[in-house]
N, C-alpha and C positions, 0 to 999 in steps of 0.2 A: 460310465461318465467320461465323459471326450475332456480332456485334459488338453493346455495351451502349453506355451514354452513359457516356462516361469523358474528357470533355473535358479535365478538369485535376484534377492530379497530385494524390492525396490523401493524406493525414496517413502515412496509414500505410504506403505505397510511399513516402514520407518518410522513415520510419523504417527501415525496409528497406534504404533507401541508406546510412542511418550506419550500419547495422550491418557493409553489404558494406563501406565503406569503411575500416573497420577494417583490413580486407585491405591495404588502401594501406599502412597505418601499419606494419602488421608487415612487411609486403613493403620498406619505406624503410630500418627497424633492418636488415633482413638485408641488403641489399647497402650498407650502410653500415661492416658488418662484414666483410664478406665481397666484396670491391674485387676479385675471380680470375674467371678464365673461366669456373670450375667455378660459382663464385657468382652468374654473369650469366645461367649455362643455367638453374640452377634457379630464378633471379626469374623468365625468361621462361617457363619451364613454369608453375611454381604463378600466377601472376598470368594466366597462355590459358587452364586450365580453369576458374580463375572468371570471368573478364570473360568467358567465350562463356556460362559458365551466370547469370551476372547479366542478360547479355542475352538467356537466355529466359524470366527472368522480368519483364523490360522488355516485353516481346511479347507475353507470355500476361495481362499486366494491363491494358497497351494494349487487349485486346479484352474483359478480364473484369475490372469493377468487384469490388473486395476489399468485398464490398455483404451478407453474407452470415456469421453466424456462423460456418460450415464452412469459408468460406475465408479469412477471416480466422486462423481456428485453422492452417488448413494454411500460410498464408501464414508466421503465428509461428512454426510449426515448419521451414516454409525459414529463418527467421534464425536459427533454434538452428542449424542445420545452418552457415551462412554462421560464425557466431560460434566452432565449434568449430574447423573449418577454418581461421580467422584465429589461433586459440590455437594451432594447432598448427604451424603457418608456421617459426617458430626452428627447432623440428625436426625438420619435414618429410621430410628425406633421411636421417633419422637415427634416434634412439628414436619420434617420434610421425608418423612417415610412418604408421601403421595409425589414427590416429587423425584425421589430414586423410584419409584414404579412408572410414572410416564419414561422417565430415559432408559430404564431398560426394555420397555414396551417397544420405545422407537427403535433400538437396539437389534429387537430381536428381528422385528417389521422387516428392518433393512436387509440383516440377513440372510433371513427366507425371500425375501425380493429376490434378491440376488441368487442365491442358490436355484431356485427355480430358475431364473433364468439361463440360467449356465450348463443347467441340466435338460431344459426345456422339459418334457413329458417321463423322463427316466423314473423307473420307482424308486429309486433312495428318494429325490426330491420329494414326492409324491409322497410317500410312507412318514420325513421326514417332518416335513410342514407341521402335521397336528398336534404330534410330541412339543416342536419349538411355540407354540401356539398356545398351547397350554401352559405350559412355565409359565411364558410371557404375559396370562392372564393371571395365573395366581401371583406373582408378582402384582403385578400394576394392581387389582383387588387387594394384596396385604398391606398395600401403600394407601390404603382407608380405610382400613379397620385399627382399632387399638387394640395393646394388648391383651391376651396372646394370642388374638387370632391372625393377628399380624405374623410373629413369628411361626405359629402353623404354619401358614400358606405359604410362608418363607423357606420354611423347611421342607413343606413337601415341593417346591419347584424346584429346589435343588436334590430332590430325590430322583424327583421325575429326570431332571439332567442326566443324571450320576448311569440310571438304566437305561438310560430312551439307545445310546448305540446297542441294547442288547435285543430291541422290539424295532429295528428297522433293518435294511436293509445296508451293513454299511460295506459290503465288496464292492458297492455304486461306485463307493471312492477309490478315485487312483491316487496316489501318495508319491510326488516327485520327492525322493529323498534327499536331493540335495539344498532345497528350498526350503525345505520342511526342518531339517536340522538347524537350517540358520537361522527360522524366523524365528521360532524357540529360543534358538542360545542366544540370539540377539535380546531379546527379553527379558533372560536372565541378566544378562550382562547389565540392561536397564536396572532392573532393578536392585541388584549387587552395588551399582552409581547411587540410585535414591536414596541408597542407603546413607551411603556418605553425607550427601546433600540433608536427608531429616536428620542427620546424627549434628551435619552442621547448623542448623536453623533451631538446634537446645541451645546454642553460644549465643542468642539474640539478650542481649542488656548485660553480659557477662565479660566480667574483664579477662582479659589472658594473661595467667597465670601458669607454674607447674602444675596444678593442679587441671585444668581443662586443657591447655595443650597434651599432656598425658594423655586423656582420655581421647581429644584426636587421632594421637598416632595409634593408640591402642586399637580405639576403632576401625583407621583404615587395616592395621594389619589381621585385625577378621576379617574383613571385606576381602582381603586379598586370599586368605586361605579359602575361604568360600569361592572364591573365582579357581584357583589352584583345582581342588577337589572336583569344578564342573568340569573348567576347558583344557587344563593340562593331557591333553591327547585324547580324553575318550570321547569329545564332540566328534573328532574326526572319524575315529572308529566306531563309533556309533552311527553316521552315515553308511557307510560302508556295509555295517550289518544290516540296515535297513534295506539299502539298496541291493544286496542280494539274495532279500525274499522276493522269490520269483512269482509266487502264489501271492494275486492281490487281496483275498479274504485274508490272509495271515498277513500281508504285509499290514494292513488297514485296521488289523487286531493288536498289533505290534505297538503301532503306530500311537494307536489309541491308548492301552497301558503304561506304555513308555512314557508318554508325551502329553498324555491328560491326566489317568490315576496318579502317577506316580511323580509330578511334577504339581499335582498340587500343595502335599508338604511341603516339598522342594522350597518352590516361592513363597509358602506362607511362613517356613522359618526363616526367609529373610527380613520378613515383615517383626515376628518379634525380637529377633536380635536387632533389628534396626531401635526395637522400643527400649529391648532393655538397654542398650550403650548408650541413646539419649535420656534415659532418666538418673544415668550416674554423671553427667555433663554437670561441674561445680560442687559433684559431693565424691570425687574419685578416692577421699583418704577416711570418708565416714561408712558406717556401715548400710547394707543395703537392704530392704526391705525382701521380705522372699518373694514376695509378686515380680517384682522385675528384676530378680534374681533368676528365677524360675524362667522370665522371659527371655532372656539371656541366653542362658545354658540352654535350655531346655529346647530355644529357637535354631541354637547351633546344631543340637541333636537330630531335629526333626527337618533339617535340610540335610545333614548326612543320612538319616534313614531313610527320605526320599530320595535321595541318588543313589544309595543302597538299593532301593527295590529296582529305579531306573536300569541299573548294571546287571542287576539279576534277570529282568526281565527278557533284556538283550545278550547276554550268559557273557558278558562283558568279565574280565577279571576287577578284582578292588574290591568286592562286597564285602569282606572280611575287615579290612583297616577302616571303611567307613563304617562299621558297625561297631569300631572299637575305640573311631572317633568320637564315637557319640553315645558310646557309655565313659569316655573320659570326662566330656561336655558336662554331661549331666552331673556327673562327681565333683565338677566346677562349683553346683550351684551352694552348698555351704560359706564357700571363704567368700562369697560377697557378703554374708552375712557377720562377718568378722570386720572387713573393709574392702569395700568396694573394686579398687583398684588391684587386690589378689585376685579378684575371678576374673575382669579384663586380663589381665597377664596369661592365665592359666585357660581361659578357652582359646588361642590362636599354640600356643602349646599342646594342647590336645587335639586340634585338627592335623598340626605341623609334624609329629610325633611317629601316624600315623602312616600318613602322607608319604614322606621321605623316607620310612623303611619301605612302604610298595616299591617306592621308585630306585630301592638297591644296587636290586640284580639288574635294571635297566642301564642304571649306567656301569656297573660293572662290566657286562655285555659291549658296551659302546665304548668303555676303555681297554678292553681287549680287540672288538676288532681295530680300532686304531694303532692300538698296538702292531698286529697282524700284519695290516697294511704298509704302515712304517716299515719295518722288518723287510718286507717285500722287496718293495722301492730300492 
């Protein structure tokens, strides 16, 4: 696959993020609302078909600069598609399931447009197509049928997602590493914000008080250990490692584990910690129900576990404090059920805990050679 200069992330694969990220926001109301098993199958459905189709067009822009009126154009019309889909999210399994099937129909349209294009006659292209083609019909078909053959169809196009890189060709792809790490972290980084923002939009008709100010700062300070735990140094080194697989089938396998499997927990426990911190908005001193209790902790857990396999995959060091961040997480989730505002406290403690003993012998290290050098001088 002939690859452009697309070193770093541009404006408008900028914009593109905030539109997909939209999805986050409406994907947070709905299991916010919807605290039931039935409501946890359909986050995790509607949130697989778009994070594997956002991460095709993470790939196909990595290799093809938005450089070009036409694709710019097609590109805007994948975010109309991305924006309809997010609109239609509330009711997804319900009246506008046909209408989350047309926008990711047009979704996916666009990005085999495209891709072919870029590829012209290459076999990824080629091999690619009927894999995305398919999803994209049992979609748009499950957005007209009622249950459950809706959510069949639902689930098997995110089946087919999940293996379709293991039935194509994907060494096609070249993987610029350094564009590739960014458009990613840039995303999380989105999404870490949204959080803020849904956690701010439970304050709508409520007075400020100790009580929901509390739960603000509480909230941003997960946000922030969640940000700690991604970009505190191992985005950069995680480039790095990327960048020097030499071999583009393992880079391209790498790439794909790291940055698709393994970052889809990733983001989707931003999505329930963002549910659980706004459903304790105005009850931070009452006790907490275990559904978004569970949501909570349990959302903290499962973005540390995801950057856990993240780190593993890339034989990154940390997998050990984030797997022990998120068996503290999880031992969070009782004391909401006492009062609420203990497990807010106690899950940025158990990321934080963690955290700052990895980071020891770092700065140990870095107060020593300062030392060293001092002394010199």
């Amino acid at each position: 696959m002939t690859t452009e200069s697309a070193v770093r992330v541009s404006t408008l694969e900028l914009f593109f993020d905030l539109v997909f990220v939209f999805v986050i926001t409406q994907l947070t109301d709905l299991i916010a609302h919807h605290f039931d098993g039935a409501g946890i199958f359909h986050v995790l459905l509607l949130f697989g078909v778009t994070w594997w189709m956002y991460g095709g067009y993470a790939w196909l822009t990595n290799a093809m600069a938005p450089s070009s009126t036409t694709r710019r154009t097609l590109l805007l019309t994948g975010m109309a598609g991305f924006l309809i889909m997010a609109l239609a999210i509330p009711g997804a399994f319900h009246e506008t399931g046909w209408l989350f099937g047309i926008g990711y129909f047009a979704v996916n349209l666009v990005h085999t447009t495209l891709f072919v294009r870029a590829t012209g006659s290459a076999r990824g292209a080629v091999s690619l197509a009927p894999f995305n083609a398919a999803s994209a019909i049992m979609v748009l078909v499950g957005g007209f049928v009622h249950a459950p053959y809706r959510e069949v169809l639902w689930a098997g196009a995110l089946a087919l997602q999940i293996i379709t890189p293991y039935l194509h060709r994907i060494g096609a792809h070249t993987v610029i590493a350094s564009h590739f790490v960014e458009r990613h972290g840039l995303v999380v980084i989105i999404a870490i914000g949204e959080s803020i923002v849904a956690i701010g939009a439970g304050f709508a008709g409520l007075p400020l008080n100790w009580s929901t100010v509390t739960v603000a700062i509480l909230g941003l300070c997960i946000a922030y250990y969640l940000w700690w735990a991604y970009f505190a140094g191992d985005d950069e080194r995680s480039e790095h490692v990327l960048d020097g697989i030499e071999d583009p089938i393992r880079r391209a396998r790498v790439a794909l584990n790291g940055w698709g499997y393994a970052h889809y927990p990733l983001v989707l426990g931003i999505v329930f910690v963002s549910a659980g911190v706004k459903t304790t908005v105005g009850h931070a001193f009452d006790p907490l129900a275990w559904a978004p209790a569970i949501a909570l902790g349990g959302g903290a857990a499962l973005f540390m576990l995801g950057h856990a396999w993240f780190l593993r995959i890339l034989r990154l060091r940390g997998v050990p404090h984030r797997l022990a961040a998120a068996a503290l997480c999880l031992a969070t989730i009782p004391l909401a059920h006492v009062v609420a505002v203990a497990q807010l406290v106690a899950v940025p403690l158990a990321m934080a805990i963690p955290l700052i003993i990895e980071d020891i012998p770092q700065v140990r290290r870095a107060g020593g050679s300062t030392a060293v050098h001092t002394f010199g001088r």
